[in-house]
DSSP file (Angstrom, degrees, kcal/mol; ACC not computed):
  #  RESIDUE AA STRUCTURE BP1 BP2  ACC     N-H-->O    O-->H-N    N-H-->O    O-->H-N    TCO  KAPPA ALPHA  PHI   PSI    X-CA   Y-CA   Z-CA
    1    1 A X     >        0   0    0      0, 0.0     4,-1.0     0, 0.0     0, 0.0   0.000 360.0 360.0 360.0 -36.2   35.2   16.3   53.6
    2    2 A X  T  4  +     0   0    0      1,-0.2     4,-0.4     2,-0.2     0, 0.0   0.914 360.0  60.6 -75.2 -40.4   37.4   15.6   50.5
    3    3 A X  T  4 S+     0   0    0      1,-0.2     4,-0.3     2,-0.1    -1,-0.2   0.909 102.2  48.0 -37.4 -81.7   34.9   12.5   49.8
    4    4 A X  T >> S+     0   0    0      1,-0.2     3,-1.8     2,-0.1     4,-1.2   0.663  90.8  74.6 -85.6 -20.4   32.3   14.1   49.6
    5    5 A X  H 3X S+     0   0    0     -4,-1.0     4,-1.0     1,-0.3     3,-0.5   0.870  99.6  61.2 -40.7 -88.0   33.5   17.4   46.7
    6    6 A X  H 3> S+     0   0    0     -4,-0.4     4,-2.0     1,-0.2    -1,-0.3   0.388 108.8  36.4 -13.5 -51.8   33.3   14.3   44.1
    7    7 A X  H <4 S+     0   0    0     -3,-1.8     4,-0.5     1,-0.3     5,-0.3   0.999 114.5  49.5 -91.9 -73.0   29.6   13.8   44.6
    8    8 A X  H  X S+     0   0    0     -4,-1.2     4,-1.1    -3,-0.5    -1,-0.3   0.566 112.5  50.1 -78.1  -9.1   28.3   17.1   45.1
    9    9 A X  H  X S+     0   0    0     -4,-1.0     4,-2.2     2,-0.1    -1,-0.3   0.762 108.4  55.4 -86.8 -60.4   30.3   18.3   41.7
   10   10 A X  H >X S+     0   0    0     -4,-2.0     3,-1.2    -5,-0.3     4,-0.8   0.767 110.0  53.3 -40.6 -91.1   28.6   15.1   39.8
   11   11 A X  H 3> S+     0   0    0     -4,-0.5     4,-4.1     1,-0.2    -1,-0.2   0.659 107.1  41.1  20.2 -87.0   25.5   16.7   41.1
   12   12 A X  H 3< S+     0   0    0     -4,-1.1     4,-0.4    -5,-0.3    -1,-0.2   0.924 120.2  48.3 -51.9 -39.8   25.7   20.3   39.8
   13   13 A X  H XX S+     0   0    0     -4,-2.2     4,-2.4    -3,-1.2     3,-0.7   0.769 104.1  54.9 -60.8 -41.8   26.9   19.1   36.8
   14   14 A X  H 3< S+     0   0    0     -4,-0.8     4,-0.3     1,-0.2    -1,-0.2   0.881 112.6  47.5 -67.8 -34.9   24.3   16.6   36.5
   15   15 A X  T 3< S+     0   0    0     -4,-4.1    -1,-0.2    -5,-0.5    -2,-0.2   0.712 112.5  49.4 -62.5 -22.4   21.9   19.6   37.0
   16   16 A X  T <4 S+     0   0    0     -3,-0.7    -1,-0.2    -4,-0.4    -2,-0.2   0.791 112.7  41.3 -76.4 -58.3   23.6   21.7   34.5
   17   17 A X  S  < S+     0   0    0     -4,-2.4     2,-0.2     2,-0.0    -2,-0.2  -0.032  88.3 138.2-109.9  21.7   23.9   19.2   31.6
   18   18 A X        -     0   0    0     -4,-0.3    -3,-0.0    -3,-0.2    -4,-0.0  -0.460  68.2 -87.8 -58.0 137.5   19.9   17.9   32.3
   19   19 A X        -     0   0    0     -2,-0.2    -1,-0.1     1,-0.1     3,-0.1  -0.265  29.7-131.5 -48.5 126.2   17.6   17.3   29.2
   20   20 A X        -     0   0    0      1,-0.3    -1,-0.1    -3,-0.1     2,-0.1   0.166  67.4 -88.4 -66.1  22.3   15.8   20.6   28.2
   21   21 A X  S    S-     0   0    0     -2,-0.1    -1,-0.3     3,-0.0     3,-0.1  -0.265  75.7  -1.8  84.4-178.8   12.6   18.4   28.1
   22   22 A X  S    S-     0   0    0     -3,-0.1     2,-0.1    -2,-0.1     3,-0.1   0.087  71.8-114.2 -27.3 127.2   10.3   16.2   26.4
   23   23 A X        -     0   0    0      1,-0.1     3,-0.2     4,-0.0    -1,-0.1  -0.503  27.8-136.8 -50.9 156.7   11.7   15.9   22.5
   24   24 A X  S    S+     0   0    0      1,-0.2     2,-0.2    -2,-0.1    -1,-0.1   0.536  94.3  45.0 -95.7 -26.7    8.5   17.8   21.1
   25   25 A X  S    S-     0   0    0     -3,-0.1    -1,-0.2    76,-0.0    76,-0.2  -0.673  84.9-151.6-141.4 105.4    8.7   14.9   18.4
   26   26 A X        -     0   0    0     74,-0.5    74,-0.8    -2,-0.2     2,-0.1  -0.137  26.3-107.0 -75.0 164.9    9.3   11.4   19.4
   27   27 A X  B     +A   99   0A   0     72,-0.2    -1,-0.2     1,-0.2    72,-0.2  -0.561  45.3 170.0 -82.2 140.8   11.1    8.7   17.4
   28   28 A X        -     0   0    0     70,-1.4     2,-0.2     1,-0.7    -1,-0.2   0.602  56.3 -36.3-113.3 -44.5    8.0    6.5   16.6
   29   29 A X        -     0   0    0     69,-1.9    -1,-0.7     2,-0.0     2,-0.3  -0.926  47.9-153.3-154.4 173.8    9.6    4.0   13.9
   30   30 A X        -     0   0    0     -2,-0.2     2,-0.3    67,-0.2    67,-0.2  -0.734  11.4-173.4 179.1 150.6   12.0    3.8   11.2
   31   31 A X  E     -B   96   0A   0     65,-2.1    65,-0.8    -2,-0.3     2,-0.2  -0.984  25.5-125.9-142.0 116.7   12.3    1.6    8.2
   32   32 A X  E     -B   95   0A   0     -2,-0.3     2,-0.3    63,-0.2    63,-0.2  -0.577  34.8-177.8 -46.3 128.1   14.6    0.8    5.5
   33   33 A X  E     -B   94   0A   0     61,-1.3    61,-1.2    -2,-0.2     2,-0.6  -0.985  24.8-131.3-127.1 119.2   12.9    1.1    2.0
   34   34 A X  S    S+     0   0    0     -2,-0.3    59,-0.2    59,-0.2     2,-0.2  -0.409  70.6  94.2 -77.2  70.9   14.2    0.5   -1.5
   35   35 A X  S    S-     0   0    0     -2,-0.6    58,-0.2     1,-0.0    59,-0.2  -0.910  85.6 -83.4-178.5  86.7   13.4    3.0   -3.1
   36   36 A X     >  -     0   0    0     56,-0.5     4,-1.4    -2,-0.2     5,-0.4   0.611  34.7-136.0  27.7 116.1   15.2    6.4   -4.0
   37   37 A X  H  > S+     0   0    0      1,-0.2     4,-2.4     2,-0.2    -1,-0.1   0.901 105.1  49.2 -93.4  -2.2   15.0    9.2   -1.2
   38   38 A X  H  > S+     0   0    0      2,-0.2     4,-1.3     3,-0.2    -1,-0.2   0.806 115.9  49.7 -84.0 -42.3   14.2   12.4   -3.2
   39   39 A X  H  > S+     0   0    0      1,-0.1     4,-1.2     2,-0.1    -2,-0.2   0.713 112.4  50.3 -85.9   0.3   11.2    9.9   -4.9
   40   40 A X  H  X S+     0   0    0     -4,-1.4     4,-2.8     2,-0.2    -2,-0.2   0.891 111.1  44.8 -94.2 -32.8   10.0    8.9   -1.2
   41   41 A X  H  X S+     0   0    0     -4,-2.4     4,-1.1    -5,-0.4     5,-0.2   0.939 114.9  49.3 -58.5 -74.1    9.8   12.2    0.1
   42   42 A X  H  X S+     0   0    0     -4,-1.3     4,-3.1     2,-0.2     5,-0.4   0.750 112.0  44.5 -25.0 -48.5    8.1   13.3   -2.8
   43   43 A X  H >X S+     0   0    0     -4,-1.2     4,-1.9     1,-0.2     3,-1.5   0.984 114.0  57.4 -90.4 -49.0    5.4   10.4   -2.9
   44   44 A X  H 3< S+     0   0    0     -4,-2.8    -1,-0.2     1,-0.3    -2,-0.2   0.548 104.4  45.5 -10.4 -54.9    5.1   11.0    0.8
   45   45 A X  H 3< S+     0   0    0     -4,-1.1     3,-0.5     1,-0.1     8,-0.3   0.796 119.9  43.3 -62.2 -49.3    4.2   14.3    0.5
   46   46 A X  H << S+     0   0    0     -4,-3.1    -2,-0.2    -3,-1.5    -3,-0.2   0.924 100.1  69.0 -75.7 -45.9    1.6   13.3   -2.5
   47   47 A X  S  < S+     0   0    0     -4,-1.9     2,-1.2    -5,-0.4    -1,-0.2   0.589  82.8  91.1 -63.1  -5.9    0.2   10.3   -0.8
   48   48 A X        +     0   0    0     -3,-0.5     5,-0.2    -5,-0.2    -1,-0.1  -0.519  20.8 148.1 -96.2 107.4   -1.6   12.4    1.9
   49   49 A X        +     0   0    0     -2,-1.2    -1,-0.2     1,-0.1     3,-0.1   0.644  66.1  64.5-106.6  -1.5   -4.4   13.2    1.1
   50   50 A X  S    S+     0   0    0      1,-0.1    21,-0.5    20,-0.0     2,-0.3   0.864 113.6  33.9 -81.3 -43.0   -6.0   13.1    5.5
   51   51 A X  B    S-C   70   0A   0     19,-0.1     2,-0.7     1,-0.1    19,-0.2  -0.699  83.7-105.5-117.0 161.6   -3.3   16.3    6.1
   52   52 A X        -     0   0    0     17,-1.5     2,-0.1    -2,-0.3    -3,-0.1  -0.764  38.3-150.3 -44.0  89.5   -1.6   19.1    4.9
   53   53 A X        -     0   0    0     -2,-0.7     2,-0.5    -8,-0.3    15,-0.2  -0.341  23.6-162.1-106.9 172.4    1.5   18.8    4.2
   54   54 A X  E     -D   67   0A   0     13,-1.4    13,-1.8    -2,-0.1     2,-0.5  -0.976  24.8-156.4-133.0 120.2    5.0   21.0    4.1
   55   55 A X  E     -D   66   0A   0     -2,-0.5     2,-0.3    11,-0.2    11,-0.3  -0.935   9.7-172.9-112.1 106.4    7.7   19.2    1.8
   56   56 A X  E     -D   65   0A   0      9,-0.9     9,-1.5    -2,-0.5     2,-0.3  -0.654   1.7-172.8 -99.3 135.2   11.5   20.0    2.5
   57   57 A X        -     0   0    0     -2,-0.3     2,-0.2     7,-0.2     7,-0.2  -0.927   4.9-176.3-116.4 147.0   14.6   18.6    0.0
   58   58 A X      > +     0   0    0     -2,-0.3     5,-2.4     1,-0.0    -2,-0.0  -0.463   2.6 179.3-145.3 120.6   18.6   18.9    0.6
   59   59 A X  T > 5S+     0   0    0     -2,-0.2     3,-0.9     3,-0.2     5,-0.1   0.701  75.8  56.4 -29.4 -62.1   20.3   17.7   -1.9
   60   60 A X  T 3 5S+     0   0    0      1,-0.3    -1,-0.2     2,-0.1     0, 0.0   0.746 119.1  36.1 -88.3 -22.6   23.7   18.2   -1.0
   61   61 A X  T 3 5S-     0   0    0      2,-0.1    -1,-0.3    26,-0.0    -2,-0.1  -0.149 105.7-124.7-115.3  69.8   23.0   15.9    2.7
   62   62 A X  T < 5 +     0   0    0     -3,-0.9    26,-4.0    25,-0.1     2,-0.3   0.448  67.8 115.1 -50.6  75.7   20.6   13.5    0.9
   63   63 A X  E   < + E   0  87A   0     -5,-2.4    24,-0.2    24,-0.2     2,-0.2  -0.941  32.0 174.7-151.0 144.1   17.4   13.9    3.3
   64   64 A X  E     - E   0  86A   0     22,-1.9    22,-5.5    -2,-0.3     2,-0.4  -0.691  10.7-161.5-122.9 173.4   14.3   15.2    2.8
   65   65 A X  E     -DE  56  85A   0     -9,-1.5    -9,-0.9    -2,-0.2     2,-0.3  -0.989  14.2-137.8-161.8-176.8   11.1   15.3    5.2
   66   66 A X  E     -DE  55  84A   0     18,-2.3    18,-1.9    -2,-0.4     2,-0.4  -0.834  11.8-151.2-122.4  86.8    7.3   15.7    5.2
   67   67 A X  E     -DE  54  83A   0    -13,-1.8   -13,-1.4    -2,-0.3     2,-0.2  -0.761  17.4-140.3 -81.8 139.7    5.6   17.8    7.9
   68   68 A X  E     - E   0  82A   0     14,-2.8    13,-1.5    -2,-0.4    14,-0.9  -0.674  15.9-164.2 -92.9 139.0    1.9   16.3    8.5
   69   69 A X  E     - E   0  80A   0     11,-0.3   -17,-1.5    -2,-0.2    11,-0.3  -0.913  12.7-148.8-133.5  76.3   -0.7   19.4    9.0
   70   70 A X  E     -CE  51  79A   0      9,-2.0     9,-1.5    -2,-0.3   -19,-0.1  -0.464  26.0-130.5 -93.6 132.9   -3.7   18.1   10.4
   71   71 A X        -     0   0    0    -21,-0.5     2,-0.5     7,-0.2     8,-0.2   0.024  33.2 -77.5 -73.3-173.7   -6.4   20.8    8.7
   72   72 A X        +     0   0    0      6,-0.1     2,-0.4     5,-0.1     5,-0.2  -0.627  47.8 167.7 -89.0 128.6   -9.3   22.8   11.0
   73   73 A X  B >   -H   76   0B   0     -2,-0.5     3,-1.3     3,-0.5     0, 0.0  -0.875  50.2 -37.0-123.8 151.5  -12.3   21.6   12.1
   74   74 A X  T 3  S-     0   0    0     -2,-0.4    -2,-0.0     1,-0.3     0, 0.0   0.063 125.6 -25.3  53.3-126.6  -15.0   22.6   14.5
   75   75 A X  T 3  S+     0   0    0      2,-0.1    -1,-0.3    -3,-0.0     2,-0.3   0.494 117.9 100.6-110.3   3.3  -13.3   24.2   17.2
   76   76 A X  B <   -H   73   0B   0     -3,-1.3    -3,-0.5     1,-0.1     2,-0.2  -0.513  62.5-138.5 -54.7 118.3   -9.7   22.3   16.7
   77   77 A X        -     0   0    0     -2,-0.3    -7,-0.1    -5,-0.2    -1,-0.1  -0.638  18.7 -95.2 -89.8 172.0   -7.2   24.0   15.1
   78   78 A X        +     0   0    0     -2,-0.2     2,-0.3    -9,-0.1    -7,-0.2  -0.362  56.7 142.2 -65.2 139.2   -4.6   22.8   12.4
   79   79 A X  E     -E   70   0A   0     -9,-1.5    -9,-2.0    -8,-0.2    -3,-0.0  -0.963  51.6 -63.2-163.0 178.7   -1.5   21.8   13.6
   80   80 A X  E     +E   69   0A   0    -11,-0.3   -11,-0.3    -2,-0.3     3,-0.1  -0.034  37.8 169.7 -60.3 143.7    1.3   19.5   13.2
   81   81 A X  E     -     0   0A   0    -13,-1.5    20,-2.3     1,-0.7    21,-0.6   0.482  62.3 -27.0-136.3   4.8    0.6   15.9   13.8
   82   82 A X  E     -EF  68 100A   0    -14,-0.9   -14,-2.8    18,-0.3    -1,-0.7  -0.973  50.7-148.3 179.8-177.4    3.9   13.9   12.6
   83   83 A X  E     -EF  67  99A   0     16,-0.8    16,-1.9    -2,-0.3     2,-0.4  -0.773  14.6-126.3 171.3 127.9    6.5   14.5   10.2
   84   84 A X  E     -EF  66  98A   0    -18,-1.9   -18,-2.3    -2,-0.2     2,-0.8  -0.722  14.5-153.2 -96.1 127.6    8.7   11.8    7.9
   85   85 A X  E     -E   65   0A   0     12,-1.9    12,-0.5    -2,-0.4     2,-0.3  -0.818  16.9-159.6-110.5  80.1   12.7   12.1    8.2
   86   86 A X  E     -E   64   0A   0    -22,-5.5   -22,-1.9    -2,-0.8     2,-0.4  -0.820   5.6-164.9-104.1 146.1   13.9   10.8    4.8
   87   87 A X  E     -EG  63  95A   0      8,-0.7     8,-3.4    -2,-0.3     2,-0.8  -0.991  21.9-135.1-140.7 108.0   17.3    9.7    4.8
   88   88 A X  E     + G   0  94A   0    -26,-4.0     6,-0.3    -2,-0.4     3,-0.1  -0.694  35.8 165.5 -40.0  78.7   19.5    9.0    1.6
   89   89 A X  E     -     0   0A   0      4,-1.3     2,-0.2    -2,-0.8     5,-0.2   0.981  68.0 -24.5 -68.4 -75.0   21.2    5.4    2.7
   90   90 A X  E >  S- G   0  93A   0      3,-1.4     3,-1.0     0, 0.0    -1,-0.3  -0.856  93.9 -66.8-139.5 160.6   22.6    4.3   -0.8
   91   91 A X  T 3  S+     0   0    0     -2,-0.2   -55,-0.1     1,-0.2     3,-0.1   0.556 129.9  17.7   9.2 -53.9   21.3    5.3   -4.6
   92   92 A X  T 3  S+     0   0    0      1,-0.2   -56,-0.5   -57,-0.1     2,-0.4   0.389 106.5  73.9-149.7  25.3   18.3    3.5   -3.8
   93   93 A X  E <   - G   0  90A   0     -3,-1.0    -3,-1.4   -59,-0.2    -4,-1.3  -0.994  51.7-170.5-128.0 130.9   17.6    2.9   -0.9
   94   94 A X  E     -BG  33  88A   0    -61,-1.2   -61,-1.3    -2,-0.4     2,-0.5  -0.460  21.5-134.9-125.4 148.1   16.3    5.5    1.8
   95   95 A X  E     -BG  32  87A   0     -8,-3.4    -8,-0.7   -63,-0.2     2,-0.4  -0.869  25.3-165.4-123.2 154.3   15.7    5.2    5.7
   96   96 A X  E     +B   31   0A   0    -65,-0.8   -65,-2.1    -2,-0.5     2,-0.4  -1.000   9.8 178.2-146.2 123.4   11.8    6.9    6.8
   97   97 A X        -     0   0    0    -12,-0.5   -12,-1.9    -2,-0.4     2,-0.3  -0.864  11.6-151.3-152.8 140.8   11.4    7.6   10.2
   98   98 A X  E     - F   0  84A   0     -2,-0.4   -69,-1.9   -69,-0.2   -70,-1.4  -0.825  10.7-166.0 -95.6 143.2    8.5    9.0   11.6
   99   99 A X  E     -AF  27  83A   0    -16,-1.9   -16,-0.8    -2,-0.3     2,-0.3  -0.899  10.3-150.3-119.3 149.2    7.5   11.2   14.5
  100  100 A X  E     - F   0  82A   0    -74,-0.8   -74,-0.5    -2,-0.4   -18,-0.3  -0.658  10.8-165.7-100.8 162.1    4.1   11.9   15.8
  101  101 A X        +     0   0    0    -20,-2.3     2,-0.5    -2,-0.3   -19,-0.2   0.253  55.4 124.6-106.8   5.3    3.3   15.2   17.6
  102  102 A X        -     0   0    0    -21,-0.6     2,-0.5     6,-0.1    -2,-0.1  -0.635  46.0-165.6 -76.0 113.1    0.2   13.4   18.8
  103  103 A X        +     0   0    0     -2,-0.5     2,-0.4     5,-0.0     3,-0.1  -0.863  32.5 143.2 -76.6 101.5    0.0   13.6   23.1
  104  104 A X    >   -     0   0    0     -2,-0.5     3,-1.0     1,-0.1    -2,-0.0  -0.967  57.6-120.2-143.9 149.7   -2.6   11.1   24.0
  105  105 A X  T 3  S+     0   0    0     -2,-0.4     3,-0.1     1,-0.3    -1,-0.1   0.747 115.8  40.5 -30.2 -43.8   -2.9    8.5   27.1
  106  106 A X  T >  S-     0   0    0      1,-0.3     3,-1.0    -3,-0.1    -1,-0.3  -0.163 118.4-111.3-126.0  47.5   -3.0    5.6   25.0
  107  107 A X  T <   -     0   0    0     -3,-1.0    -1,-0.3     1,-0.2     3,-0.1  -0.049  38.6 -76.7  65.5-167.8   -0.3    6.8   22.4
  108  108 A X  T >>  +     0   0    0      1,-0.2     4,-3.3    -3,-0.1     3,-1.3  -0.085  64.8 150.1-127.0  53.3   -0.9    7.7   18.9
  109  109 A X  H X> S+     0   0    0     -3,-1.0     4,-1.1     1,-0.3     3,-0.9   0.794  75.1  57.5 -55.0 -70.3   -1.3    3.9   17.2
  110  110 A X  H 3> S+     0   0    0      1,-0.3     4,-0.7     2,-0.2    -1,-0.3   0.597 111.4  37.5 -68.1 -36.9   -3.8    5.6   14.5
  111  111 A X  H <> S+     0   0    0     -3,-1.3     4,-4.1     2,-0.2    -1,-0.3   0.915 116.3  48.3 -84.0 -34.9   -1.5    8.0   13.3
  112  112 A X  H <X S+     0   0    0     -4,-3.3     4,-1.9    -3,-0.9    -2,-0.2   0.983 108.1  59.1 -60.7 -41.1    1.6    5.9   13.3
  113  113 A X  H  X S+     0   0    0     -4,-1.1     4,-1.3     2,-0.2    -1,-0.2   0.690 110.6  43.5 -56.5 -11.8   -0.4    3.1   11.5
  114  114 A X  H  X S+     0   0    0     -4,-0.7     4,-1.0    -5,-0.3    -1,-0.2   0.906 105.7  55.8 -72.1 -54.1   -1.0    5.4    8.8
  115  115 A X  H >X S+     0   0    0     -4,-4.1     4,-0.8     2,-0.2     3,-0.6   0.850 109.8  51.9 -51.4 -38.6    2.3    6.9    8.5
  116  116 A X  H >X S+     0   0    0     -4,-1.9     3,-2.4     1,-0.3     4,-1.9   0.993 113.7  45.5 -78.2 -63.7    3.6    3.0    8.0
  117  117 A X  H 3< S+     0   0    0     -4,-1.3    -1,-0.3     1,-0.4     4,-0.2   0.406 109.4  49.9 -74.0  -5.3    1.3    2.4    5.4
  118  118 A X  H <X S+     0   0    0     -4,-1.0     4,-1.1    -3,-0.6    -1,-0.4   0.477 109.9  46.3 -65.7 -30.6    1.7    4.9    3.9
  119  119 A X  H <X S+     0   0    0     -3,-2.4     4,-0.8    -4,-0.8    -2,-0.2   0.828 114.2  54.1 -97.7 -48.3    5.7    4.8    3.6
  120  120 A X  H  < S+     0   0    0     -4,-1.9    -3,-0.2     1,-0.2    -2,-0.1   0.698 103.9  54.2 -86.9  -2.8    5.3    1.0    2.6
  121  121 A X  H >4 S+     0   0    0     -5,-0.2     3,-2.0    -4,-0.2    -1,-0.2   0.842 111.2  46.7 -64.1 -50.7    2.9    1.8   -0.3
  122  122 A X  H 3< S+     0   0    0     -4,-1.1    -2,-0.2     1,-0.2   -79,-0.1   0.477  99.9  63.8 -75.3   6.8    5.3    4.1   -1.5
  123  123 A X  T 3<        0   0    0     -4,-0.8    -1,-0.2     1,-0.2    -3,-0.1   0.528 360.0 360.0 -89.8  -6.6    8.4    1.8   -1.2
  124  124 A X    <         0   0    0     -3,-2.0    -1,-0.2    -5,-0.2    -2,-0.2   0.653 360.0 360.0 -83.1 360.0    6.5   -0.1   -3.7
């Protein structure tokens, strides 16, 4: 009987301390840039001109981010469709990862390829 207490504790526990689900925004990429992070959020923010976007700064833990707004159409409505995670590394150089909110069978290559080209036009 004492054999088996071990297992059946791992168990509960395991049930207890289970993931509260899906992240709602998955890691898609992230990339090193040289390039400032207060000027990458900023040209992030500017460079969209497909969404609507929502721009966030703090200063004092040097990261900023971008949430992506995709507007309304038809019968769609707007909502979030990624959002860029800028990360103060050094002086000048900045870390960008993006996450999509897009759910679709065969992933969200169109929006992530945007977000990358978009972040590596503005490291330039």
């Amino acid at each position: 009987m004492i054999r088996f207490i071990p297992l059946v504790a791992m168990l509960s526990m395991a049930g207890c301390t289970g993931a509260a689900g899906p992240d709602p925004n998955p890691l898609v990429w992230t990339a090193t840039y040289t390039k400032p992070y207060v000027a990458m959020t900023y040209c992030l923010n500017a460079a969209s001109a497909d969404y609507r976007t929502v721009l966030g700064l703090d200063s004092q833990r040097g990261i900023g981010g971008v949430e992506l707004i995709a507007p309304a159409s038809g019968f769609a409505k707007s909502g979030k469709v990624g959002e860029f995670d800028v990360r103060r590394l050094t002086e000048q150089t900045s870390q960008v990862t993006f996450r999509s909110a897009i759910r679709t069978v065969g992933g969200s290559a169109s929006i992530e390829d945007w977000a990358r080209r978009q972040a590596e036009s503005c490291a330039q």
